[in-house]
MARVEXGU-127648 format. One record per residue (C-alpha): residue number from 1; residue in three letters; x, y, z. Coordinates in steps of 0.25 Angstrom, whole numbers, padded with zeros to 4 digits. Layout:
<nodes>
<NUM Ala <X Y Z>>,
...
</nodes>
This chain:
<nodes>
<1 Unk <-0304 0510 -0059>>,
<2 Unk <-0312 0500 -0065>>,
<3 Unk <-0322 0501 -0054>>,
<4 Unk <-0323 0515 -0060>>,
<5 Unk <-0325 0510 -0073>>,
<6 Unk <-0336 0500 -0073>>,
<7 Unk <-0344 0511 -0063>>,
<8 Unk <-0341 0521 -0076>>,
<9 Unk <-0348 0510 -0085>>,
<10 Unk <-0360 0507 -0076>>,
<11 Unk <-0363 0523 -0072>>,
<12 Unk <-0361 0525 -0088>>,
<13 Unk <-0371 0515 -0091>>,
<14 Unk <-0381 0519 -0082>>,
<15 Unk <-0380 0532 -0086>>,
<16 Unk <-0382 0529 -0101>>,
<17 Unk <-0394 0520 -0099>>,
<18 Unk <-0400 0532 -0091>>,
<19 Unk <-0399 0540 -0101>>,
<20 Unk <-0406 0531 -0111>>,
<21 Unk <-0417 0527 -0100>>,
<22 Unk <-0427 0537 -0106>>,
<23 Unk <-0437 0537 -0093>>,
<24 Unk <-0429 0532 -0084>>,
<25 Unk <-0435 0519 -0082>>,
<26 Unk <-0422 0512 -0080>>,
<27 Unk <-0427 0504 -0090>>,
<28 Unk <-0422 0507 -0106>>,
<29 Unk <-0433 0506 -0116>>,
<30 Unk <-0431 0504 -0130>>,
<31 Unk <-0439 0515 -0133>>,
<32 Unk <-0430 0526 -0125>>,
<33 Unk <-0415 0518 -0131>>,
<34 Unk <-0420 0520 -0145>>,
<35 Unk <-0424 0534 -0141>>,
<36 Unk <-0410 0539 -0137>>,
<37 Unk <-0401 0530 -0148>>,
<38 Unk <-0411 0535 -0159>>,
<39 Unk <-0407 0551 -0152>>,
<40 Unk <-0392 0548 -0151>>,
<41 Unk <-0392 0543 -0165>>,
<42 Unk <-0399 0555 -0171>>,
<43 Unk <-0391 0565 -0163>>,
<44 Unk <-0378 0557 -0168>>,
<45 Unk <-0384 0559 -0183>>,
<46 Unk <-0386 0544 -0183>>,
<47 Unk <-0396 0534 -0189>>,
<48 Unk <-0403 0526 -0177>>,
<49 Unk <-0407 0511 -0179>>,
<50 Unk <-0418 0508 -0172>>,
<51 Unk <-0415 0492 -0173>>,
<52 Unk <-0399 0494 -0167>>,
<53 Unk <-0406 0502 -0155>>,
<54 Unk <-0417 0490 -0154>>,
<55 Unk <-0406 0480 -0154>>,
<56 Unk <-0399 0485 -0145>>,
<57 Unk <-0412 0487 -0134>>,
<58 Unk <-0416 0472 -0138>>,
<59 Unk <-0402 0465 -0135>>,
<60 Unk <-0400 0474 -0123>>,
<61 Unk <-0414 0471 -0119>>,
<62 Unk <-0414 0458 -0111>>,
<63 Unk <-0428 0454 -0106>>,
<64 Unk <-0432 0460 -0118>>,
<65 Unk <-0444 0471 -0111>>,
<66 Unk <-0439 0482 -0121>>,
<67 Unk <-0431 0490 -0110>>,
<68 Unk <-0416 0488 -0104>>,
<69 Unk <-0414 0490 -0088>>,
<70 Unk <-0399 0495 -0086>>,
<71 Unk <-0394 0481 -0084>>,
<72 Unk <-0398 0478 -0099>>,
<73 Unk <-0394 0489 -0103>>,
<74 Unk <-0380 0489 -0095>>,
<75 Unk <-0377 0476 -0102>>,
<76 Unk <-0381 0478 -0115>>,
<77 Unk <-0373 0491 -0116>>,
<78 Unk <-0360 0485 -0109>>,
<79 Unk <-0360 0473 -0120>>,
<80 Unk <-0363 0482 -0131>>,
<81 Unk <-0351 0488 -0127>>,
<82 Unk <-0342 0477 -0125>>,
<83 Unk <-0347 0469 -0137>>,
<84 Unk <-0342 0484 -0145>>,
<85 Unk <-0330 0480 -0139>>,
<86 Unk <-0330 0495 -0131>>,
<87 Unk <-0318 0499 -0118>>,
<88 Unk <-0324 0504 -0105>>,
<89 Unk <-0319 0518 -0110>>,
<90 Unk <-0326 0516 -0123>>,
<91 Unk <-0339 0512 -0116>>,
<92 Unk <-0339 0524 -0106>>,
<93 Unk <-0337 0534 -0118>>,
<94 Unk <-0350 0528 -0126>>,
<95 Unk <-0360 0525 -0112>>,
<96 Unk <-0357 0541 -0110>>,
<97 Unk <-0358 0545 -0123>>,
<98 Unk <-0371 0538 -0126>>,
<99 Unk <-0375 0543 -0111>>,
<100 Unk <-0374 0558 -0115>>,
<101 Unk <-0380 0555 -0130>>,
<102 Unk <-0393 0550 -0121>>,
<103 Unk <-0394 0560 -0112>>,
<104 Unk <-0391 0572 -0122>>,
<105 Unk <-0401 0565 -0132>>,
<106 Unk <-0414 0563 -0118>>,
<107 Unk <-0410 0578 -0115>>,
<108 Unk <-0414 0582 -0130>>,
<109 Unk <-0426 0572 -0129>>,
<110 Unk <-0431 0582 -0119>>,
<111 Unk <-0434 0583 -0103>>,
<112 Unk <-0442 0570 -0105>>,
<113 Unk <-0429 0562 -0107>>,
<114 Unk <-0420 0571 -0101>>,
<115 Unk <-0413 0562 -0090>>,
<116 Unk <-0410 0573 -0081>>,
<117 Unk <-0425 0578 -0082>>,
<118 Unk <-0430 0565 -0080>>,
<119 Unk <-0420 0563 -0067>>,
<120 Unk <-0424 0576 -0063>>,
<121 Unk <-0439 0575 -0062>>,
<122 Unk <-0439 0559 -0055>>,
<123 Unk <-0431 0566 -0046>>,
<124 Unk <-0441 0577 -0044>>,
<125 Unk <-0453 0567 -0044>>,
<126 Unk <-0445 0559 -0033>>,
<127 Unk <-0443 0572 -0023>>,
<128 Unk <-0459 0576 -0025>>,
<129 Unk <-0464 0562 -0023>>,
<130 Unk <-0462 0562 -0008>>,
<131 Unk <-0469 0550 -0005>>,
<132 Unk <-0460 0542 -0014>>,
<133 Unk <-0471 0533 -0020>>,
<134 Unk <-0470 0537 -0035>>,
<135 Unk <-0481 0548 -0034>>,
<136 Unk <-0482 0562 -0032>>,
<137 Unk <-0494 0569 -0025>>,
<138 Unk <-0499 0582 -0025>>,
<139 Unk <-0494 0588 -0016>>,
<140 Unk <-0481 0583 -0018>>,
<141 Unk <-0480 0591 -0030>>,
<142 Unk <-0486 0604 -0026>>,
<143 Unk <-0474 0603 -0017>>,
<144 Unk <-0465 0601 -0027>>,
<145 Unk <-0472 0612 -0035>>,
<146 Unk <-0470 0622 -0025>>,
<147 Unk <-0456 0619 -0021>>,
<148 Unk <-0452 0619 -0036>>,
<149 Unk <-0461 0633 -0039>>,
<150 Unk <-0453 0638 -0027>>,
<151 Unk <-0438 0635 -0030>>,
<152 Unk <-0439 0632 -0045>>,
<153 Unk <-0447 0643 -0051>>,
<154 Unk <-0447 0647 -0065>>,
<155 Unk <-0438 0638 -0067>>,
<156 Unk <-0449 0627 -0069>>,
<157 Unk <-0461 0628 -0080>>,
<158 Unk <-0474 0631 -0073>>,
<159 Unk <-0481 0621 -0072>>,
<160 Unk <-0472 0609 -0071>>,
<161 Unk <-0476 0605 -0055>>,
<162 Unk <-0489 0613 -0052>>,
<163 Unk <-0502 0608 -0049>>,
<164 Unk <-0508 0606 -0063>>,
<165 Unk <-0495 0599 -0067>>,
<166 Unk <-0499 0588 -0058>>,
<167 Unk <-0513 0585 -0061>>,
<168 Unk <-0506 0585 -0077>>,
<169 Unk <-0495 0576 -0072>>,
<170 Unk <-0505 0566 -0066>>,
<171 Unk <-0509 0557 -0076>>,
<172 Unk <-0517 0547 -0070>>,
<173 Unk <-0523 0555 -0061>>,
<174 Unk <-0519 0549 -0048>>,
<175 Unk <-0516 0562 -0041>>,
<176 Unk <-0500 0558 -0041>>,
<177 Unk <-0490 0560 -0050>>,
<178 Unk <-0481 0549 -0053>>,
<179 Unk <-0467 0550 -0059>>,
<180 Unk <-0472 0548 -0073>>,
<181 Unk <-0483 0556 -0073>>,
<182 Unk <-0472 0566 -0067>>,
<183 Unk <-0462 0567 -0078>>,
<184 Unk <-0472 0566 -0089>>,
<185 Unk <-0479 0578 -0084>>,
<186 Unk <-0463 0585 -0081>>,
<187 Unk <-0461 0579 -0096>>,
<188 Unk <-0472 0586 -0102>>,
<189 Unk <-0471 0597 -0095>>,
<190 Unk <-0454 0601 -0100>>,
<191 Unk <-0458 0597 -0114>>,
<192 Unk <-0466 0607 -0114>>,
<193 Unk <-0456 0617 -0110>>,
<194 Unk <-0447 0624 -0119>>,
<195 Unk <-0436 0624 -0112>>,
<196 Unk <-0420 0616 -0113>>,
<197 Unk <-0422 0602 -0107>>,
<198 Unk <-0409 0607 -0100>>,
<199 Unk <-0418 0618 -0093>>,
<200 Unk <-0429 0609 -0090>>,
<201 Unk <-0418 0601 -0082>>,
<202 Unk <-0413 0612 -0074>>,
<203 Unk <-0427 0614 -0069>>,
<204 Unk <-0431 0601 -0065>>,
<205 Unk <-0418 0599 -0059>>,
<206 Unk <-0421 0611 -0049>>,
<207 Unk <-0433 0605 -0045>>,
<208 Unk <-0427 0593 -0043>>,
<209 Unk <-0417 0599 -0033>>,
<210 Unk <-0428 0611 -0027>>,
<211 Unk <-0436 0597 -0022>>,
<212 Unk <-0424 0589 -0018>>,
<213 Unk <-0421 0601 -0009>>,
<214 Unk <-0436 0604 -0003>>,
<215 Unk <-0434 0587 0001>>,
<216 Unk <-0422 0588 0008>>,
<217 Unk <-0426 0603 0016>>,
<218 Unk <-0429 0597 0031>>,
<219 Unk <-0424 0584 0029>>,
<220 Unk <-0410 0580 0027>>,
<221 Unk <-0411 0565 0029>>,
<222 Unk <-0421 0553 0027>>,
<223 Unk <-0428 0549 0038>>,
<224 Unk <-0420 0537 0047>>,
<225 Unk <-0419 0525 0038>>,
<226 Unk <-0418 0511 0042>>,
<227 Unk <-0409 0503 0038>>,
<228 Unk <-0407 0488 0037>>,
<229 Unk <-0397 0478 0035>>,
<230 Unk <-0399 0463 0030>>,
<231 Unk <-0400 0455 0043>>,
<232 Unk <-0390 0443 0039>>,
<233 Unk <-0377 0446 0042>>,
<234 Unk <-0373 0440 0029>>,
<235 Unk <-0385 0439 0019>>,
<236 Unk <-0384 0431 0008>>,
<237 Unk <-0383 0432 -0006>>,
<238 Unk <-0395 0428 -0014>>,
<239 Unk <-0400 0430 -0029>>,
<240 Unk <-0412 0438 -0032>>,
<241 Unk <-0420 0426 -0034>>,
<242 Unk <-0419 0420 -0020>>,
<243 Unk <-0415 0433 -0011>>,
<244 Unk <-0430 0436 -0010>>,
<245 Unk <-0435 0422 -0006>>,
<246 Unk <-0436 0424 0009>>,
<247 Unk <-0440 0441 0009>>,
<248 Unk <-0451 0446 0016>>,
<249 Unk <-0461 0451 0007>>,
<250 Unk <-0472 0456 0017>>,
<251 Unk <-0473 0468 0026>>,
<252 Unk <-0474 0462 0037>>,
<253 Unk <-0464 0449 0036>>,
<254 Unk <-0452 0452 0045>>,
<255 Unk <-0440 0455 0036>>,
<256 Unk <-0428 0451 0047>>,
<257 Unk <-0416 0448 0036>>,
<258 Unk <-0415 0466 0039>>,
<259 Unk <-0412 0471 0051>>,
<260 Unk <-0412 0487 0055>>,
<261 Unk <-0400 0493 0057>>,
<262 Unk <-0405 0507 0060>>,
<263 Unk <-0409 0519 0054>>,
<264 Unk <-0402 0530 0047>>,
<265 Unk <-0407 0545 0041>>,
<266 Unk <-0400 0546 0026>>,
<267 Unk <-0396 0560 0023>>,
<268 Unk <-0403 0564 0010>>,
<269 Unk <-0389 0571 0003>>,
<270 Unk <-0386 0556 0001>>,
<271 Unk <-0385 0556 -0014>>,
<272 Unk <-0375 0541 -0016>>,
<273 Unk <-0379 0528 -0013>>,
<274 Unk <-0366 0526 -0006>>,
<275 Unk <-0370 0539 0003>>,
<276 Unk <-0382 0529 0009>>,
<277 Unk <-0374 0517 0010>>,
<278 Unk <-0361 0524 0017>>,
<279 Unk <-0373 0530 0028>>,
<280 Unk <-0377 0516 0027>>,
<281 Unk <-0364 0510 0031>>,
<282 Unk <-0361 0520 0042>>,
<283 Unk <-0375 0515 0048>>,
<284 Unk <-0372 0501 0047>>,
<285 Unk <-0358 0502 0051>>,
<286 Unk <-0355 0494 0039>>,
<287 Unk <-0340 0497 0034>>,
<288 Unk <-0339 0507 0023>>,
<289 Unk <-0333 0499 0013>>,
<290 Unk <-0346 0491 0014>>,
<291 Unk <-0354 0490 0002>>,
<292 Unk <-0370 0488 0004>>,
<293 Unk <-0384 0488 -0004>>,
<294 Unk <-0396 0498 0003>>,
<295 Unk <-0410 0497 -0003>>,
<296 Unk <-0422 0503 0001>>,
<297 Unk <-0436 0503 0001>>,
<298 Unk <-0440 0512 -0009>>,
<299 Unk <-0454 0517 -0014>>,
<300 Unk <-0466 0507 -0016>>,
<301 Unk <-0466 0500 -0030>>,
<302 Unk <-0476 0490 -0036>>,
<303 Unk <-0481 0486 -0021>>,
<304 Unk <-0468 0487 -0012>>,
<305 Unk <-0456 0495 -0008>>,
<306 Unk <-0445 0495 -0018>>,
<307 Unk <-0431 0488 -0013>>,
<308 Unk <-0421 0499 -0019>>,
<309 Unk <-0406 0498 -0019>>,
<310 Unk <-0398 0511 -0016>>,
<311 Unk <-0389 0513 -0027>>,
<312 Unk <-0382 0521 -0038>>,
<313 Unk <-0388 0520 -0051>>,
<314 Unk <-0384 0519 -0065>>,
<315 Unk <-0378 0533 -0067>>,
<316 Unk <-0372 0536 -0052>>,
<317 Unk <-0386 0540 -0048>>,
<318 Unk <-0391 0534 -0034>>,
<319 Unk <-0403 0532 -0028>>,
<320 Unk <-0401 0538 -0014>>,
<321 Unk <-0408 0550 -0016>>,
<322 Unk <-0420 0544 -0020>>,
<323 Unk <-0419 0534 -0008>>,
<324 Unk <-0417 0545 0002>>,
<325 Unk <-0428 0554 -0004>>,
<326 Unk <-0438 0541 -0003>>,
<327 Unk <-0433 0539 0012>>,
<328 Unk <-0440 0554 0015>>,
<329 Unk <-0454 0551 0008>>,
<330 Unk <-0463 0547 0019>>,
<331 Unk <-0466 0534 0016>>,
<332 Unk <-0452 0529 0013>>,
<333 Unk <-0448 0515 0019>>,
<334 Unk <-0435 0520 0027>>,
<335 Unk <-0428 0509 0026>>,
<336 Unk <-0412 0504 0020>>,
<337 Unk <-0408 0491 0016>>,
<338 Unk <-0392 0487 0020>>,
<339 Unk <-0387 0474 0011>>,
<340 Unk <-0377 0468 0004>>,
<341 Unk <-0366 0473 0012>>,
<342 Unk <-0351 0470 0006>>,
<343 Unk <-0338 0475 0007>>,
<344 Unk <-0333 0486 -0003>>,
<345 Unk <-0319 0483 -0011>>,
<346 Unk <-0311 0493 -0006>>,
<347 Unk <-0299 0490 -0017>>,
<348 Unk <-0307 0481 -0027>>,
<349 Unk <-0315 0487 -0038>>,
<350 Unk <-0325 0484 -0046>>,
<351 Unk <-0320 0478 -0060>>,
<352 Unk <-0329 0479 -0073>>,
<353 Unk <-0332 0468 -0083>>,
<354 Unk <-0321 0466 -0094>>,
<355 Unk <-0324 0474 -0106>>,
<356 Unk <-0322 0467 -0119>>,
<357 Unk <-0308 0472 -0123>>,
<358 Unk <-0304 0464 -0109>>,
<359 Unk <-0312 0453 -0111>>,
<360 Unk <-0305 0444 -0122>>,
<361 Unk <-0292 0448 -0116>>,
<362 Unk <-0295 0443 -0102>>,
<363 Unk <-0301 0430 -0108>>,
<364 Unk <-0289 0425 -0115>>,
<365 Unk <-0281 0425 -0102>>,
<366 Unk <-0288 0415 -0097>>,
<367 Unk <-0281 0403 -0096>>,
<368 Unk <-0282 0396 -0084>>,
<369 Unk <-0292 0392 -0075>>,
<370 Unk <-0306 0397 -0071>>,
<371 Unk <-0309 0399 -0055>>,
<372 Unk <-0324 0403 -0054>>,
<373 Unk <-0334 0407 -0042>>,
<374 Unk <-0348 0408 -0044>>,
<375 Unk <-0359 0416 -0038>>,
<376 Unk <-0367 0406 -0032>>,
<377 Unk <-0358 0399 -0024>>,
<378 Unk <-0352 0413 -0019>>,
<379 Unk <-0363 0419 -0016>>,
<380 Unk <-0376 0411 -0014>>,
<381 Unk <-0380 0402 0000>>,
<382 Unk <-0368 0403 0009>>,
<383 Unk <-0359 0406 -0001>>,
<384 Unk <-0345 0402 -0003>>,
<385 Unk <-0331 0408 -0001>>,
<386 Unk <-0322 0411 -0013>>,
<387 Unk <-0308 0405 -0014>>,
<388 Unk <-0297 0407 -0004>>,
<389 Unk <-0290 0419 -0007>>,
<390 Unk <-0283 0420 -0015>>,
<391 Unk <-0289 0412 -0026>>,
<392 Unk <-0277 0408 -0034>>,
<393 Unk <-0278 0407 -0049>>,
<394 Unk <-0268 0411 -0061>>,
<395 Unk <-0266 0419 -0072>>,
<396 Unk <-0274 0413 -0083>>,
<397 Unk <-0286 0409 -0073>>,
<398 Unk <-0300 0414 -0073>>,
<399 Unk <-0309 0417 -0061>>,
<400 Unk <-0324 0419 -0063>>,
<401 Unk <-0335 0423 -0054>>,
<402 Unk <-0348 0418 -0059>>,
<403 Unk <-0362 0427 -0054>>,
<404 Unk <-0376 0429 -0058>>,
<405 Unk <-0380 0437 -0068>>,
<406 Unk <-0395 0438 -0066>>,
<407 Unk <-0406 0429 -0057>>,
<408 Unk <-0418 0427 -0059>>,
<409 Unk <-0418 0425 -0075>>,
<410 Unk <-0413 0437 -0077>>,
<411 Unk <-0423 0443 -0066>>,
<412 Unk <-0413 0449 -0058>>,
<413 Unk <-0397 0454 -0060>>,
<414 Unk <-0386 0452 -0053>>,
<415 Unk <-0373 0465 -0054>>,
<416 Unk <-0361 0459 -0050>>,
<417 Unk <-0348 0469 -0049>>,
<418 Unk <-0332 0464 -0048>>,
<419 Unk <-0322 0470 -0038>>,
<420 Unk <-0308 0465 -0039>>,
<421 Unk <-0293 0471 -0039>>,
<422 Unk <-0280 0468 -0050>>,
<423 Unk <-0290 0466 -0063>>,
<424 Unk <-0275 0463 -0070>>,
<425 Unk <-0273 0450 -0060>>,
<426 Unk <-0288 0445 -0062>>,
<427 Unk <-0296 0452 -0074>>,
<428 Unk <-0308 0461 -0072>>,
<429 Unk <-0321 0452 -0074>>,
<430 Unk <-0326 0446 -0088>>,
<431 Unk <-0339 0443 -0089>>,
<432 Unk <-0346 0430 -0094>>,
<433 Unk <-0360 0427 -0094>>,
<434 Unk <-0363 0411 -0090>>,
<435 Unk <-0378 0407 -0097>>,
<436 Unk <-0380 0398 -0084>>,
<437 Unk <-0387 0383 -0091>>,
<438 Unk <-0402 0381 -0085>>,
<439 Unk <-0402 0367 -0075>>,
<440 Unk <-0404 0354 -0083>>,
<441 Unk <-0415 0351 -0072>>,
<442 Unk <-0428 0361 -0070>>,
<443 Unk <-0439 0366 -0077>>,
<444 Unk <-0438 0369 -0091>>,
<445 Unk <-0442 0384 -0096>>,
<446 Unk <-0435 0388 -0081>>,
<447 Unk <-0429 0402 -0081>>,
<448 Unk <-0417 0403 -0087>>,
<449 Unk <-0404 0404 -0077>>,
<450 Unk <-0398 0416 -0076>>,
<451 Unk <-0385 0419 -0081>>,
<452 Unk <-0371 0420 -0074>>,
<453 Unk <-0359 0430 -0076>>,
<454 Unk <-0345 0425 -0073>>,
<455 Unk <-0334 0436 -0071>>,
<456 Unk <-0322 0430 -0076>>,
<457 Unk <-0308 0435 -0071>>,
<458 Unk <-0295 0430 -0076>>,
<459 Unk <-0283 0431 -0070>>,
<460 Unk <-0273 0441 -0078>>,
<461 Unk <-0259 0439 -0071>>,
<462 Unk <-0253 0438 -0056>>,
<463 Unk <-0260 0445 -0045>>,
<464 Unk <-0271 0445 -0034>>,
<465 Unk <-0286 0449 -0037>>,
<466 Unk <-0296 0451 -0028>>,
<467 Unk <-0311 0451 -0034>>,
<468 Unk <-0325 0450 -0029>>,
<469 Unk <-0339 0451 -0036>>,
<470 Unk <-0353 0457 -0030>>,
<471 Unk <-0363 0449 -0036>>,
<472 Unk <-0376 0458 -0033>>,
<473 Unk <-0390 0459 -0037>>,
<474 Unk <-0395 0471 -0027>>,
<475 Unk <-0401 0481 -0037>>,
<476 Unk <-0412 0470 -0041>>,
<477 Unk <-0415 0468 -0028>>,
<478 Unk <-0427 0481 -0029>>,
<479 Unk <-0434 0470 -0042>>,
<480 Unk <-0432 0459 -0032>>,
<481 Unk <-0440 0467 -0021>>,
<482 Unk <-0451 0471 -0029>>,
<483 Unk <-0453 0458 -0037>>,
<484 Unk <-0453 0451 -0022>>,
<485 Unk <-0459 0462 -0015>>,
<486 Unk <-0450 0462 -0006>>,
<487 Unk <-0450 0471 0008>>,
<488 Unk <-0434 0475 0008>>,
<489 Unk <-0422 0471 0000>>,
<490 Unk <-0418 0456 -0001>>,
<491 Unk <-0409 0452 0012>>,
<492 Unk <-0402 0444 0005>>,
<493 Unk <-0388 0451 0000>>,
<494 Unk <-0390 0454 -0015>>,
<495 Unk <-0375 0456 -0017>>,
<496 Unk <-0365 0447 -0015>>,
<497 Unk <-0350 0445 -0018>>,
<498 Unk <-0340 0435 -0023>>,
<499 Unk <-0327 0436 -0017>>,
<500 Unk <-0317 0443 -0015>>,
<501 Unk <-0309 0434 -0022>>,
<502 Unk <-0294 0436 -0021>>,
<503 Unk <-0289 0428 -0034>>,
<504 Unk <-0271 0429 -0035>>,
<505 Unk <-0268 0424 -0049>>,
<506 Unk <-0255 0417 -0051>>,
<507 Unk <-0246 0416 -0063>>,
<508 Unk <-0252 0405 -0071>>,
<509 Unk <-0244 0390 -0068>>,
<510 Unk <-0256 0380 -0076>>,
<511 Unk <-0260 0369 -0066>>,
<512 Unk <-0270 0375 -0059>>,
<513 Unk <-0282 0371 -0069>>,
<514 Unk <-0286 0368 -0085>>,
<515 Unk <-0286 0381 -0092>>,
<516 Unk <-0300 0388 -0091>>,
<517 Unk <-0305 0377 -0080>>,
<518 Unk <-0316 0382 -0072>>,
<519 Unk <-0317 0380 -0056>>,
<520 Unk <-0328 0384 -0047>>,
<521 Unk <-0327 0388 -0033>>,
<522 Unk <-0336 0380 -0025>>,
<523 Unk <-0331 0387 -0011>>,
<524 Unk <-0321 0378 -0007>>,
<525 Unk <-0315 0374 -0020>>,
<526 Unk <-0315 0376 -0035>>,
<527 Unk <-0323 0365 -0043>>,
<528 Unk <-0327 0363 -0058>>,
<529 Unk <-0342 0367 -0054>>,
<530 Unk <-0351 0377 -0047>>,
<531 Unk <-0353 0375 -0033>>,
<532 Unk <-0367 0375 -0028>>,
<533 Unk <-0370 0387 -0019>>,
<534 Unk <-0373 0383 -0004>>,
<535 Unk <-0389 0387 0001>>,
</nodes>
């Protein structure tokens, strides 16, 4: 169940911040928050404050570029509501609420900030640019012209995909249309229109599924796609920083750390990342309760392939059907990437933060001691094994895993998910953010450390728990390849877990440690300090 629930919050949340994301950048300018608040608040028959919607940019802001990314804007929504004080349930009711207020409020903006008009035509623009290089050519689009003029008819405005609707579209006069120049001419051309934005969407949804179909007629699968598999039999573990030290950055530099495990054709009705990924398996030969990363090698950008992680997006959307309909351009790199393999819980589930009305409660019962492992000693070098099972601690005690937050300054930002059974032997996880104290020794003015997160369980009443936490940073891992120029993913594993630890709390006797004292594992044993983590 409570996987369930904190899936609801994060779908929830990407759902809302698409629907403020005017132009769907991905990034959320000020310009287009004030724009739907000031709309909401008139439709509501309220005054807005421009000043309480700047605040609310500014703090949420972080580097301070005018914009929010989704992290930013994930965190600064989820403290906002825990700072109100607001249950799960309260919290799902105002993100839906304020979801459907944004969309009803873009749809009356008009087809210029419509979200499914917008979805609509990137999608169209994606299926006409067959070369998968951001552009469409000529006769791309008299293509797509007649195609639509054949199965759409009147149901399209004439005029909208012709021959002089391109040379109107085409701005800079390079002969291509790009997708800007293509929904500003798409924009221009439905405002112009008198019909319902509603109507306007039906339209473009035709085309949409009129082109999808001509793509698909002769071909019901990609060409063979090769797929590769990291070449360690047990890659490490490595921080962004330092995973791309010894990566070839050359065409021509031998890239041995893959190796080539065959080749498979995908089927094009794959719509889920897990459809891929289960195929995937089936190839490998990997068991199905196998959890894995795939990246491929998606179109040029800013001089080099871009790195792309298969996945769901914010919203339940996925990416597979724009990775299959790039695998049958002709100038696609067929090529998949196989890494951070892991075994699936098959009975634990993925546990939520504590909301503030669990928070204080949990804190008070904390009465005995704290038994805390940290990343760096887990996961880094050779890494070390958690305690014995079981790890043996009493009612009262406290056990904390301590991970990264962000590396790099900031630069780069690590996810990190708990798994664990019986949250009313050991609690579900609180959050407490460690401001890390910069080395006495060094150079002054040096970056700033990055902060640390420790996840702090305490142990309610008698009982066994088991727990395990991913630490991962795989969906920066495209920013790490372009900032790097990279050739292909990292070898290096970009998730990697602590655990599983089996903790059995015991009724609580005294004598086994002062009240609150804190004891690191160091691999073999606990101590009063970090130990440091072998090269």
């Amino acid at each position: 169940m409570a996987d369930q629930e904190v899936d609801e919050i994060q779908v929830a949340l990407g759902q809302l911040f698409r629907a403020y994301d005017l132009d769907e950048s991905g990034l959320l300018s000020r310009e287009q928050f004030i724009a739907i608040e000031m709309r909401i608040h008139y439709e509501e028959g309220q005054v807005y404050r421009g000043d309480s919607g700047n605040a609310k940019m500014t703090l949420a802001d972080r580097d301070s570029n005018g914009s929010l990314d989704f992290e930013e804007f994930q965190e600064r929504m989820l403290t906002a509501y825990q700072e109100m004080g607001m249950s799960r349930v309260e919290v799902l009711e105002h993100m839906a609420q304020q979801t459907n207020q944004a969309l009803d409020e873009r749809a009356r903006m008009g087809p210029r900030y419509h979200a499914g008009i917008r979805f609509s035509l990137r999608r169209i623009f994606a299926l006409v640019d067959l070369a998968n290089d951001g552009l469409v050519p000529p006769e791309n689009w008299v293509s797509a012209q007649k195609t639509v003029a054949t199965q759409v008819g009147d149901d399209l405005q004439a005029g909208w995909i012709d021959e002089a609707s391109f040379q109107t579209a085409d701005t800079n006069g390079d002969g291509v249309l790009d997708i800007n120049e293509f929904l500003e001419a798409s924009f221009l051309r439905f405002e112009a229109e008198t019909r319902p934005v509603e109507s306007i969407l039906q339209t473009v949804q035709r085309i949409e599924e009129v082109l999808a179909e001509k793509r698909e007629v002769g071909c019901k699968e990609t060409p063979p796609v090769t797929i590769y598999v990291q070449a360690a039999e047990k890659a490490p573990f490595q921080p962004p920083s330092a995973s791309w030290q010894s990566e070839p950055t050359e065409p021509d530099e031998p890239n041995e750390a893959w190796k080539d495990c065959g080749e498979v054709a995908l089927p094009l009705n794959l719509t889920a990342a897990e459809d891929v990924m289960a195929l995937l398996r089936l190839h490998l030969r990997l068991a199905h309760d196998t959890w894995i990363s795939v990246f491929y090698l998606g179109p040029t950008k800013e001089g080099g392939r871009t790195t792309t992680l298969l996945k769901e997006r914010p919203g339940g959307e996925s990416n597979t059907t724009e990775m299959l309909n790039y695998f049958y351009k002709p100038n696609a790199e067929l090529k998949l990437y196989v890494k951070n393999m892991r075994k699936r819980p098959s009975l634990l589930l993925k546990q939520p933060r504590a909301f503030p009305e669990e928070r204080d409660g949990l804190f008070a019962q904390r009465i005995g001691a704290t038994w805390a492992l940290d990343w760096e000693t887990q996961l880094l070098g050779v890494g070390e094994a958690v305690p014995a099972r079981p790890l043996v601690m009493q009612v009262g005690d406290t056990l904390i895993l301590e991970v990264p937050q962000t590396d790099q300054s900031g630069e780069y930002r690590y996810m990190v998910n708990v798994y664990m059974d019986k949250t009313d032997v050991l609690s579900k996880p609180v959050n407490e953010v460690i401001e890390v104290k910069a080395p006495k020794k060094g150079k002054k003015g040096g970056p700033e450390p990055d902060p640390l997160l420790q996840l702090t369980f305490v142990a309610l009443q008698e009982g066994k728990c088991v727990i395990f936490a991913d630490v991962s940073w795989e969906d920066q891992e495209e920013k790490l390849c372009l900032t790097h120029k990279l050739l292909a993913p990292v070898a290096k594993n970009t998730v990697a877990r602590i655990g599983p630890i089996e903790a059995e709390i015991q009724k609580a006797v005294g004598g086994k440690g002062d009240k609150g004292a804190l004891q690191w594992w160091t691999g073999d044993k606990w101590a009063g300090k970090k130990k440091k983590p072998k090269k």
